[in-house]
MDAnalysis code that builds the backbone (N, CA, C; Angstrom):
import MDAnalysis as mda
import numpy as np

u = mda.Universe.empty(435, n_residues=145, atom_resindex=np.repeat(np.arange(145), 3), trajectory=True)
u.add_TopologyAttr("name", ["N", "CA", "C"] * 145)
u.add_TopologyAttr("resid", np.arange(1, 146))
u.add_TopologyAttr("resname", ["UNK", "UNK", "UNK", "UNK", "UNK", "UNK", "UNK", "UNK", "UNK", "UNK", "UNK", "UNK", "UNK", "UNK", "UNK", "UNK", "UNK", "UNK", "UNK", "UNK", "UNK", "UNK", "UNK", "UNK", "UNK", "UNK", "UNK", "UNK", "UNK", "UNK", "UNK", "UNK", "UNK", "UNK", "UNK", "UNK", "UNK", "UNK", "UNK", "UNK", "UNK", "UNK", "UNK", "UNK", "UNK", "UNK", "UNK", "UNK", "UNK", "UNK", "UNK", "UNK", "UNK", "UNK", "UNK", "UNK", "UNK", "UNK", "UNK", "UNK", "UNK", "UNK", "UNK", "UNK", "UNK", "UNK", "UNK", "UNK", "UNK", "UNK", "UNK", "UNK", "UNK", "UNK", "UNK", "UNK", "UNK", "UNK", "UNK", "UNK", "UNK", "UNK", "UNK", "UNK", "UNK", "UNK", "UNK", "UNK", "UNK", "UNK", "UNK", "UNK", "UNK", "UNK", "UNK", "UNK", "UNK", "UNK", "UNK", "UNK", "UNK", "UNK", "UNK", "UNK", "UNK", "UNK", "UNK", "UNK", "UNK", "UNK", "UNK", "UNK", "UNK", "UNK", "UNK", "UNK", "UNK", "UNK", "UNK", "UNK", "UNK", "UNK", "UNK", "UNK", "UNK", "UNK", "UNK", "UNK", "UNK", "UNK", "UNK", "UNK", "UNK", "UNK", "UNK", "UNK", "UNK", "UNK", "UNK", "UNK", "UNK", "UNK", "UNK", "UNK", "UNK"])
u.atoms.positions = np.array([
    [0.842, -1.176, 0.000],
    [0.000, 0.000, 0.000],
    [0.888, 1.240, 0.000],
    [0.687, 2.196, -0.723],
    [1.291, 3.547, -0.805],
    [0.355, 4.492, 0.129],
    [1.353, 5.263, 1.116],
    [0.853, 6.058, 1.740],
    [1.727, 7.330, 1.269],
    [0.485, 8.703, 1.357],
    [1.070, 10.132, 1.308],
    [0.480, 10.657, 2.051],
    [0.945, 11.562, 2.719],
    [0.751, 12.738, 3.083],
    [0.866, 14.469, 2.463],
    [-0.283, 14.834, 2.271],
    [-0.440, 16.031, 1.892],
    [-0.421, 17.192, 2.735],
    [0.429, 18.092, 3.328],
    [0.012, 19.163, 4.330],
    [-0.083, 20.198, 3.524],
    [-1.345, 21.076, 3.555],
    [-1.970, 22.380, 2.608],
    [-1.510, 23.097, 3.294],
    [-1.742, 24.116, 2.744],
    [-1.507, 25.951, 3.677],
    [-2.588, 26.564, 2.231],
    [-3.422, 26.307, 2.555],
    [-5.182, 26.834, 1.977],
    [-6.371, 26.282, 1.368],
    [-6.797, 26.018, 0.608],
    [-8.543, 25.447, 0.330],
    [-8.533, 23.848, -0.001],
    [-8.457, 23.294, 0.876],
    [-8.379, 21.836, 1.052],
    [-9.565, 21.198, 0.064],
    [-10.457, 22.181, 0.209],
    [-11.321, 21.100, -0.737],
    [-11.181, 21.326, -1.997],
    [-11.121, 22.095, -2.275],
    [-10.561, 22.829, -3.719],
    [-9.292, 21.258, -4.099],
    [-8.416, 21.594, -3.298],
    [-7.224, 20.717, -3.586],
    [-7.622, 18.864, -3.512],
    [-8.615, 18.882, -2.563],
    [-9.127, 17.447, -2.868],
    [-10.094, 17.166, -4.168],
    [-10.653, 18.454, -4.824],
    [-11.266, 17.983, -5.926],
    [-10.336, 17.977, -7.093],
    [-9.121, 18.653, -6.680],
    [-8.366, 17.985, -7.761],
    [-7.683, 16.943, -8.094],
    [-7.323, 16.164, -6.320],
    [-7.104, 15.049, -6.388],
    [-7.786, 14.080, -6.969],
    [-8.983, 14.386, -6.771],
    [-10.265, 13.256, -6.743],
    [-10.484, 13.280, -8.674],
    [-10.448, 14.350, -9.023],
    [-10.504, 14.546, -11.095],
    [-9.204, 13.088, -11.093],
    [-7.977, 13.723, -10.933],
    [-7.032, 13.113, -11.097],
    [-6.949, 11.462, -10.969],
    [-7.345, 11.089, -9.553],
    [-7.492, 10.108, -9.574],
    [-8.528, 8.942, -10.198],
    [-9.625, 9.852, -10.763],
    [-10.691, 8.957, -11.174],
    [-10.307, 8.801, -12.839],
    [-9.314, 9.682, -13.208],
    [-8.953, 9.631, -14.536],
    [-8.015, 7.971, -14.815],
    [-7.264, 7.943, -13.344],
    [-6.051, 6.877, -13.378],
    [-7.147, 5.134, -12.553],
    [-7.788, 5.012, -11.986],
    [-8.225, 4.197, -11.551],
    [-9.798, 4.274, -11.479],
    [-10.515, 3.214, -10.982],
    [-11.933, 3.387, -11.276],
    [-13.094, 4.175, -10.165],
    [-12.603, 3.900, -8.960],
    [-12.959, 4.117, -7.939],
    [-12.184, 5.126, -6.939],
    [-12.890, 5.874, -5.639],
    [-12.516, 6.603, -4.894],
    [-12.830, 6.853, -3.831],
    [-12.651, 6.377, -2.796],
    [-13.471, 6.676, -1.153],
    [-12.855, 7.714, -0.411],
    [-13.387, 8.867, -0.142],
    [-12.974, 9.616, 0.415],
    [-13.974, 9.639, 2.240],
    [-12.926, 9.888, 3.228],
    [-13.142, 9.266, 4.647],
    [-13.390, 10.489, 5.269],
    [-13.703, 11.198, 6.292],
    [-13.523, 11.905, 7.181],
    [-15.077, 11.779, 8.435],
    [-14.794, 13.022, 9.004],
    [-16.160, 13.098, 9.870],
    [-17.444, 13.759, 9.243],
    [-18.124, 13.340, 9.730],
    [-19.823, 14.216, 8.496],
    [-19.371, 15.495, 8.208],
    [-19.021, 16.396, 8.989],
    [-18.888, 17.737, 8.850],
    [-18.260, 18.222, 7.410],
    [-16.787, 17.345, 7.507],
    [-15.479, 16.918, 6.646],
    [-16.229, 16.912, 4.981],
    [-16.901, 15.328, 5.380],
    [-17.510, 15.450, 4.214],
    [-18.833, 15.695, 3.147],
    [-19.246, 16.829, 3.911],
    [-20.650, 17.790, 3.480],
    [-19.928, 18.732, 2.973],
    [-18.774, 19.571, 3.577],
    [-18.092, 20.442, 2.660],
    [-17.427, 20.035, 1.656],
    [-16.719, 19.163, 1.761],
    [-16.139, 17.797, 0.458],
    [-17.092, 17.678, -0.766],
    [-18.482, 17.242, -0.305],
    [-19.491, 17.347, -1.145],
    [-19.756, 18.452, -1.736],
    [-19.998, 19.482, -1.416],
    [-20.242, 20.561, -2.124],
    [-19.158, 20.973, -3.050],
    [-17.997, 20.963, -2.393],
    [-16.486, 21.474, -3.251],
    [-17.105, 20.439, -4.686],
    [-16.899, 19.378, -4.194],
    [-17.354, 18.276, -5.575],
    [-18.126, 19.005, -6.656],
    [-19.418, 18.939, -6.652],
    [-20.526, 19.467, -6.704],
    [-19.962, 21.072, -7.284],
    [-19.617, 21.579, -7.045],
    [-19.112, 23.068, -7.342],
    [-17.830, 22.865, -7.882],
    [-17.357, 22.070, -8.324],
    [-16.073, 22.345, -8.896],
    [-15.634, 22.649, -10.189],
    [-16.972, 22.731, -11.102],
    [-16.825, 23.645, -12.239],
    [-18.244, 23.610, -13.065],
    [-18.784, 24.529, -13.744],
    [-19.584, 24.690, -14.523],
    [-20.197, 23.398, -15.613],
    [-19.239, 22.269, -16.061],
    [-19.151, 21.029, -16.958],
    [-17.923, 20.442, -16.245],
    [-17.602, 20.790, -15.094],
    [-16.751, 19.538, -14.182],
    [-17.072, 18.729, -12.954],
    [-18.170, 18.813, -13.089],
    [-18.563, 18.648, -11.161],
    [-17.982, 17.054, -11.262],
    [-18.456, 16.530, -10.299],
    [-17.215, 15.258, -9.637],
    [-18.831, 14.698, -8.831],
    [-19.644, 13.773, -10.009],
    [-20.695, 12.995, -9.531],
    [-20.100, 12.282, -8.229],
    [-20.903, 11.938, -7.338],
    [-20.384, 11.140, -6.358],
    [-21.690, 10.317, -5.228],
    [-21.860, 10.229, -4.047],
    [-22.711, 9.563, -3.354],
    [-22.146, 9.571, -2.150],
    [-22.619, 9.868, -0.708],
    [-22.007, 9.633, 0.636],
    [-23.093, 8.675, 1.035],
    [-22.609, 8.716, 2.701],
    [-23.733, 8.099, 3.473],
    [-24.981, 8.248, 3.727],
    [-25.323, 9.478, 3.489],
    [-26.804, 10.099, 3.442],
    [-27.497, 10.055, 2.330],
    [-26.403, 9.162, 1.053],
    [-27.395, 8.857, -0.212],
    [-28.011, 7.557, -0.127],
    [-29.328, 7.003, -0.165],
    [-29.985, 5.955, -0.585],
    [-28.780, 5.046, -1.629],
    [-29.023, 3.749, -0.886],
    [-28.096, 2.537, -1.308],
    [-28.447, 2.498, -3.207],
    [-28.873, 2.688, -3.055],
    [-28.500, 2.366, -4.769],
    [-28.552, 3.402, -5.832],
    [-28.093, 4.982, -5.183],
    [-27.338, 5.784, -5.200],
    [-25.622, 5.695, -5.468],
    [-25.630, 4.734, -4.682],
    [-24.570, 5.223, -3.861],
    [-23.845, 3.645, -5.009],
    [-24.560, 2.895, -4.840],
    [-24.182, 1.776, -5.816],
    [-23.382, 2.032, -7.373],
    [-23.848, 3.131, -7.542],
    [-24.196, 3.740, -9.023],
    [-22.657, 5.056, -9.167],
    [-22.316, 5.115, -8.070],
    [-20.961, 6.136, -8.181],
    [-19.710, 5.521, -7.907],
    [-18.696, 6.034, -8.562],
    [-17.256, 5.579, -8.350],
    [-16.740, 6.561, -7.193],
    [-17.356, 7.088, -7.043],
    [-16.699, 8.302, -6.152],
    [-17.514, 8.488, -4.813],
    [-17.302, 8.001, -3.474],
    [-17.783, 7.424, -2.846],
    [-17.579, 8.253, -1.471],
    [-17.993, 8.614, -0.370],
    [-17.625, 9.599, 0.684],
    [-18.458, 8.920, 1.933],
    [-17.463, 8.194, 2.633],
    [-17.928, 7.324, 4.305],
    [-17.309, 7.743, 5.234],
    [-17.742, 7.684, 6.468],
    [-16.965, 7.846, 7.669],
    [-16.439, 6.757, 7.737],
    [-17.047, 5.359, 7.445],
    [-16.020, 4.394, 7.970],
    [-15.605, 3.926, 6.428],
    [-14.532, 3.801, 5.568],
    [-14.530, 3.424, 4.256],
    [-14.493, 1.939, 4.187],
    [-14.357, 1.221, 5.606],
    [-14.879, 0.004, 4.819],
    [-16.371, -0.940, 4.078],
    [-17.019, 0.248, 4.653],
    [-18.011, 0.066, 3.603],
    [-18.162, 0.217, 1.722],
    [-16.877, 1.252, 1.829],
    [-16.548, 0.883, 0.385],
    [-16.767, -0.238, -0.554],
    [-17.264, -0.539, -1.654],
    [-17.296, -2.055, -2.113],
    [-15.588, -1.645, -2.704],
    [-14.961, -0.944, -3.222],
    [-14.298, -0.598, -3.989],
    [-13.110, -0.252, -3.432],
    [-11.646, -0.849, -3.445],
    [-11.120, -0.475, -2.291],
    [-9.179, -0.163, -3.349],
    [-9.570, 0.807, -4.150],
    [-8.267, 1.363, -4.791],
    [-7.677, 2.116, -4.312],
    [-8.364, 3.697, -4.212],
    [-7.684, 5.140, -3.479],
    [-8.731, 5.141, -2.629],
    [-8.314, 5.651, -1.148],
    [-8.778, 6.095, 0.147],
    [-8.193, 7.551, 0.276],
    [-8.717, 8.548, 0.238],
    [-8.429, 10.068, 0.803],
    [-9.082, 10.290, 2.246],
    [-8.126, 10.955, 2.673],
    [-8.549, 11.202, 4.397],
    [-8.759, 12.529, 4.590],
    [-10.219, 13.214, 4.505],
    [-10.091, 14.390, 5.023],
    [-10.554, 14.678, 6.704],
    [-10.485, 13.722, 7.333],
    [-10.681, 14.118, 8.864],
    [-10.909, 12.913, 9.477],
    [-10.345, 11.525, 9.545],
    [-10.975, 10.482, 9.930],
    [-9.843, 10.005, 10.689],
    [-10.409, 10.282, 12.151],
    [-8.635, 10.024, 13.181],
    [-8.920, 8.290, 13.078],
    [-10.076, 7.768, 12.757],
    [-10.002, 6.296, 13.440],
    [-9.408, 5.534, 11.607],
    [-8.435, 5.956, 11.063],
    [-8.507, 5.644, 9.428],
    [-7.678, 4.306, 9.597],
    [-6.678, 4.655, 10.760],
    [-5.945, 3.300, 10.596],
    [-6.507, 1.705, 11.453],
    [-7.714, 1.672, 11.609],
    [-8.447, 0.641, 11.652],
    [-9.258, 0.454, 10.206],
    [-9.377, 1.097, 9.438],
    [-10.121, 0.989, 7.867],
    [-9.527, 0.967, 6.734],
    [-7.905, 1.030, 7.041],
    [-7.620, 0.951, 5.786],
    [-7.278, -0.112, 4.660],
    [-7.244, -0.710, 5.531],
    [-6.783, -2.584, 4.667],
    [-7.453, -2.548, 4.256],
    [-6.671, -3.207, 2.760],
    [-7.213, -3.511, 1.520],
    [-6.977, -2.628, 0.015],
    [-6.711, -1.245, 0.930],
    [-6.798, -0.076, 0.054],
    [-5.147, 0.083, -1.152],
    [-5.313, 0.486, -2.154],
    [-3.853, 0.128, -2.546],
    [-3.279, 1.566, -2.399],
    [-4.019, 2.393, -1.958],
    [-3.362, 3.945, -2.292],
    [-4.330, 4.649, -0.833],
    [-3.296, 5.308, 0.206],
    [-3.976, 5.872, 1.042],
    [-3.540, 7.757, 1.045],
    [-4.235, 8.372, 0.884],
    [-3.466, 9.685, 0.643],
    [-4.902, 10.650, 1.923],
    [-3.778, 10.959, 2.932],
    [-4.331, 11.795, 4.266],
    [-3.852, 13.237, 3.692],
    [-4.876, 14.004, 3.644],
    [-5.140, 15.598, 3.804],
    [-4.902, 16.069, 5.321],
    [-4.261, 16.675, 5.337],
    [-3.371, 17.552, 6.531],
    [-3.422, 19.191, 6.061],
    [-4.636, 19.840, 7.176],
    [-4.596, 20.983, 6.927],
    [-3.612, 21.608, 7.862],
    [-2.600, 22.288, 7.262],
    [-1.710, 22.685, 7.786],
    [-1.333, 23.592, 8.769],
    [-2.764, 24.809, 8.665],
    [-2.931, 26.102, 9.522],
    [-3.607, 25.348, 10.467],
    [-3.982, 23.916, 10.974],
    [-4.971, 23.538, 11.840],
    [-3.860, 22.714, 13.213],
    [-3.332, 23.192, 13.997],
    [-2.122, 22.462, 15.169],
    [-2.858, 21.324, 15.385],
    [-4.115, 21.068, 15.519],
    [-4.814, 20.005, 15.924],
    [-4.903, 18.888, 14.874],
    [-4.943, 19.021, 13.811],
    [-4.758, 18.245, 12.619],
    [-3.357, 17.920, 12.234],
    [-2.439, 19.011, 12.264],
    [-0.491, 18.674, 11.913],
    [-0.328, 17.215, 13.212],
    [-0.995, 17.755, 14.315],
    [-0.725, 16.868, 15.628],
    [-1.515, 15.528, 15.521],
    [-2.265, 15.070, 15.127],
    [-2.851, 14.057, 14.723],
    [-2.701, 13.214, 13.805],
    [-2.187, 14.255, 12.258],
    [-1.407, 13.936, 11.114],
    [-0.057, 12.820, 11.151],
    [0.830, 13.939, 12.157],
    [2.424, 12.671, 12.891],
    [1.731, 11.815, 13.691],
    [0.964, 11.695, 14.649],
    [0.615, 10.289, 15.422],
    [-0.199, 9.371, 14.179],
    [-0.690, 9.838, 13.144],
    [-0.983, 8.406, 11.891],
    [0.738, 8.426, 11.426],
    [0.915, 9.252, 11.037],
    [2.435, 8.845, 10.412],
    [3.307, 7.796, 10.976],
    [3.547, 7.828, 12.209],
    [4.459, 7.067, 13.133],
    [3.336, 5.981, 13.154],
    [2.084, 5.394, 13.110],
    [1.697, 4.270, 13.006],
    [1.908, 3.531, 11.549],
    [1.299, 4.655, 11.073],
    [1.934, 3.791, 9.788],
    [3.181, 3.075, 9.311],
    [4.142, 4.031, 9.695],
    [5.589, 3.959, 9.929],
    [5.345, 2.120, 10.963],
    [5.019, 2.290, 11.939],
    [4.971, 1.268, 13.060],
    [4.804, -0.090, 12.158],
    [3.521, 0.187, 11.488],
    [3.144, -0.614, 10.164],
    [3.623, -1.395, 9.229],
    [4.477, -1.064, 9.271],
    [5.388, -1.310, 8.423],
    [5.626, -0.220, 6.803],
    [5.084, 0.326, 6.717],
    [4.455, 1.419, 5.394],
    [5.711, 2.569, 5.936],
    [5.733, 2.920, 4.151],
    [6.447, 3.919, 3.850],
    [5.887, 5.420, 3.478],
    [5.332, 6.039, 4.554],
    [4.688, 7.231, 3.742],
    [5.749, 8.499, 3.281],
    [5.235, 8.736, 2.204],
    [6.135, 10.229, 1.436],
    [5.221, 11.473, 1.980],
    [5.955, 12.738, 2.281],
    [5.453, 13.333, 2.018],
    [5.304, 14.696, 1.477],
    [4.093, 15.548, 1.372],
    [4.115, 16.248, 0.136],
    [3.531, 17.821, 0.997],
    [4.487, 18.885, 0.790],
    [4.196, 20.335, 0.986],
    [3.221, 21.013, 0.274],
    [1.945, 21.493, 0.379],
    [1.786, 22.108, -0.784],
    [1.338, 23.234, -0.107],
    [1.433, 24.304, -0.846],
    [0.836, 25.936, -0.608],
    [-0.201, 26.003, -1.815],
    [-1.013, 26.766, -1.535],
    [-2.560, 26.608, -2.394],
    [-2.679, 28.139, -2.792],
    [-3.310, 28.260, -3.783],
    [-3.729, 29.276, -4.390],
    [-5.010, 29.635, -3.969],
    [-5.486, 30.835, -3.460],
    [-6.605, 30.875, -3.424],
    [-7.297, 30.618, -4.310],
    [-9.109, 30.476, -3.861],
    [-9.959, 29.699, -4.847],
    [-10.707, 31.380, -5.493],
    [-10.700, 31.878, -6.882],
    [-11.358, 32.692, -7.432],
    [-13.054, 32.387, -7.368],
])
């Protein structure tokens, strides 16, 4: 399993819908994890991410055969996933009980958040514990126009 780490310094969801284009271009499927809050704004970024780009998808609050019907998938717990390629983490401290199976785990780390950088290294060092090699990745963000 490939693990990354992403730490932002600005519009996380912005930057996860570009992950999420990206990745659905390279593989079939996509579960993105966090807490409800996490991913209602996730949803909308989706949903709003361009005029002829939006990023169809389905969470937990969609009716099962909704949710059947999308590659792009948004749980608190992702092993409900049927689909288990890329896992994105936008807020889900309990991730390293859910992630087996997944071949690609990539955790969002908002960077201006001490409570998230601090939570971010205690998954790192498990993973690490894990045996897993995570890379990781700086990014500074452009604001969203």
């Amino acid at each position: 399993m490939q693990v990354d780490f992403h730490i932002l310094q600005g519009d996380i969801h912005d930057y996860v819908c570009r992950l999420v284009r990206k990745a659905v271009r390279q593989v079939a499927h996509v579960c993105i994890t966090g807490d409800e809050p996490s991913l209602r704004r996730t949803s909308r970024a989706l949903w709003q991410s361009g005029p002829t780009d939006f990023l169809a998808h389905a969470g937990d609050w969609d009716a099962p055969q909704v949710q059947s019907l999308s590659s792009i998938r948004l749980h608190q717990d992702p092993r409900v996933a049927p689909a288990k390629e890329v896992l994105i983490n936008v807020g889900n401290d309990n991730i390293l009980s859910a992630h087996a199976g997944y071949a690609r785990v990539i955790e969002i780390i908002d960077g201006n958040n001490p409570s998230q950088v601090q939570q971010g290294r205690a998954r790192w060092k498990q993973y690490q514990a894990q045996g897993y090699h995570p890379k990781l990745h700086n990014r500074t963000l452009q604001a969203s126009s």
